[in-house]
N, C-alpha and C positions, 0 to 999 in steps of 0.2 A: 499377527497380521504381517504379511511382507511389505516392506518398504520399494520405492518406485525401482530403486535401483535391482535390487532383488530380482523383481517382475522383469524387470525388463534383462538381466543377466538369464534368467529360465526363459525368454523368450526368444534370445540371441541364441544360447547353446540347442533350443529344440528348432528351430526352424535352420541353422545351421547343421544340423545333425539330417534333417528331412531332405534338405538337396546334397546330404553325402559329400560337403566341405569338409573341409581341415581348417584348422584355426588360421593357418596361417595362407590357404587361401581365400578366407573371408577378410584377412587383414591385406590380400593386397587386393581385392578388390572397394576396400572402404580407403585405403590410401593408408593405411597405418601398421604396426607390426603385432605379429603373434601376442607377445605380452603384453601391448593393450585389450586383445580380444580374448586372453584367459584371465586377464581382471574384472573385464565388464563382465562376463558370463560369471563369475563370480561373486558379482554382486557389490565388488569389493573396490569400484574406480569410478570418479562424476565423469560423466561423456556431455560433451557441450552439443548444444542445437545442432549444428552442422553435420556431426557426426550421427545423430538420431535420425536425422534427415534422409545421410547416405544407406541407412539400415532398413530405412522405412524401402526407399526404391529399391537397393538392391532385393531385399526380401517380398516385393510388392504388398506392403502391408501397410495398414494405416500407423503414424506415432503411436495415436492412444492403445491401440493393441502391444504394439511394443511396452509400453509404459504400461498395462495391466491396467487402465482405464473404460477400457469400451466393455460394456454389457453385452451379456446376448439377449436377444428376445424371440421369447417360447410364445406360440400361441397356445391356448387349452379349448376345448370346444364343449361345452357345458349345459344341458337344458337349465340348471341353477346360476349360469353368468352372469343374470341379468339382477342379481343383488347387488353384483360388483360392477358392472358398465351400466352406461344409457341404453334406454330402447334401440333395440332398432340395427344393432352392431351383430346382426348375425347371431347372438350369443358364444359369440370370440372374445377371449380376457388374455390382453395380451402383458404380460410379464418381464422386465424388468431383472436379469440375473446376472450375478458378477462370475467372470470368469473360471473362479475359482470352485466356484459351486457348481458347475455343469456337468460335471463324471461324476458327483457325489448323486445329484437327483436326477439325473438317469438312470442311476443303480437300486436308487429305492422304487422305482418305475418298472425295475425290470429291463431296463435298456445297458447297452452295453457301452461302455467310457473311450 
C-alpha cells in the first residue's frame, strides 16, 4: 500500500507532467526550488499545509486527491440493485472506489485505463 507521501509525489509528478511543467517551473510557481519538487514527487520529503495548499490551487485540484484520499464513485445500473439499495432509487448502486483501483476495474469491464 502507498503511503500519503507516495500518493501525493505520483500526483505532483502526473499532473505536473499533464500541463507540460518542468520541475523547476512548478517550483517557482509554488515559491520554492527544483529539489524540493523532485523530493516530493518522490515521495521522499514532508510538505507542510501551506505548501499542499499552493499545489491544490495551482493544479486546481482538491488536497484529498492530492493526498490519494478521495474515492471515485461509479454508478451500476442493475435490474438485481435492489438487494443492495432501498426501494425506490431507480435500481442505481452507487460505489465507493479508491483511486487506485480505477484502471484495474475498467479493464476487467472491458474499458480502457
Amino acid at each position: 500500500m502507498s503511503s500519503i507521501l507516495e500518493n501525493l509525489g505520483d500526483r505532483v509528478s502526473k499532473l505536473r507532467k499533464e500541463k507540460d511543467w518542468s520541475q523547476e517551473k512548478l517550483a517557482t510557481l509554488l515559491n520554492t526550488n527544483r529539489n524540493k519538487i523532485s523530493a516530493i514527487e518522490a515521495g521522499k520529503d514532508d510538505v507542510g499545509l501551506v505548501l499542499i495548499e499552493a499545489m491544490s490551487t495551482v493544479f486546481d485540484v482538491k488536497i484529498a486527491y492530492l493526498l490519494g484520499l478521495e474515492a471515485t464513485t461509479i454508478n451500476i445500473a442493475s435490474g438485481n440493485a435492489d438487494k443492495f439499495i432501498n426501494q425506490g432509487s431507480n435500481n442505481t448502486l452507487n460505489i465507493n472506489i479508491p483511486p487506485e483501483l480505477i484502471d484495474e476495474i475498467k479493464k476487467m469491464f472491458g474499458g480502457k485505463s
